[in-house]
C-alpha positions in Angstrom: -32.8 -0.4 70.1 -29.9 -1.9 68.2 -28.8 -0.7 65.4 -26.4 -1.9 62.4 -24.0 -0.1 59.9 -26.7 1.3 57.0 -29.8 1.5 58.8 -32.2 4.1 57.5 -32.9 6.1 60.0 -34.2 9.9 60.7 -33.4 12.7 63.3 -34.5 16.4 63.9 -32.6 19.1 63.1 -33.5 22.9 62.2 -34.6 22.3 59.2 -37.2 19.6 60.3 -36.6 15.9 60.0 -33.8 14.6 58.1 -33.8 10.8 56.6 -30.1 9.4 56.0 -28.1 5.9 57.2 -25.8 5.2 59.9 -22.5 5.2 58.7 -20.3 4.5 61.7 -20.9 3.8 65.5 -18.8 5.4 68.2 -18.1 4.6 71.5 -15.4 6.0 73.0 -14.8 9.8 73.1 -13.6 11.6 69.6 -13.4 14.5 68.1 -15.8 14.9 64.9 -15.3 18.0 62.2 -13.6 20.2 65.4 -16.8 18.7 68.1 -15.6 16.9 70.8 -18.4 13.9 71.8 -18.5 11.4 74.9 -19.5 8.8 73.4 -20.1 5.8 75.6 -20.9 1.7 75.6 -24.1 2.5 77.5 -24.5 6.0 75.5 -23.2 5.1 71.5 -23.1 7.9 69.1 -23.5 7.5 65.4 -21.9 9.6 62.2 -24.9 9.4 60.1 -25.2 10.5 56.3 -28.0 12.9 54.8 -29.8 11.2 51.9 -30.7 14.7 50.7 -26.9 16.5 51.2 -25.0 13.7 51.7 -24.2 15.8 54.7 -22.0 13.6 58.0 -23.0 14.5 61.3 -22.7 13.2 64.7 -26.1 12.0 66.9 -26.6 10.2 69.9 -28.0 6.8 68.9 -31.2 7.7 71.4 -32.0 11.1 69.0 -32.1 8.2 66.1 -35.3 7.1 65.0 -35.6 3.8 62.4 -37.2 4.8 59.2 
C-alpha cells in the first residue's frame, strides 16, 4: 500500500485505535525521541501525528491502516 505525506490513517495502541496523518516517511535507520528504528526501502517506517494529542510517534508503515 502506498502511502503519501498527510494521509489519514489509524493504528493500535493501548489506548485502542488512534486516528492521525503521516507526517514523514523513513527509510534508513534513525533514532526517534531516544528509540532506535531499522527502517528499510522494503520495510518504511512513518512519524505519524495524533489528531486527538497531536502526539509524534514512530510505526511501521504495515501497522498503518488508511482511514
Amino acid at each position: 500500500m502506498a502511502m503519501s505525506k498527510g494521509d489519514k490513517v489509524s493504528w493500535n495502541t493501548s489506548q485502542g485505535k488512534t486516528h492521525g496523518r503521516t507526517v514523514e516517511q523513513r527509510t534508513k535507520r534513525f533514532t526517534f525521541e531516544g528509540q532506535k528504528f531499522n527502517a528499510s526501502s522494503d520495510e518504511p517506517y512513518w512519524i505519524v501525528e495524533s489528531d486527538k494529542t497531536g502526539a509524534r510517534a514512530a510505526h511501521k508503515q504495515s501497522s498503518l491502516d488508511p482511514s
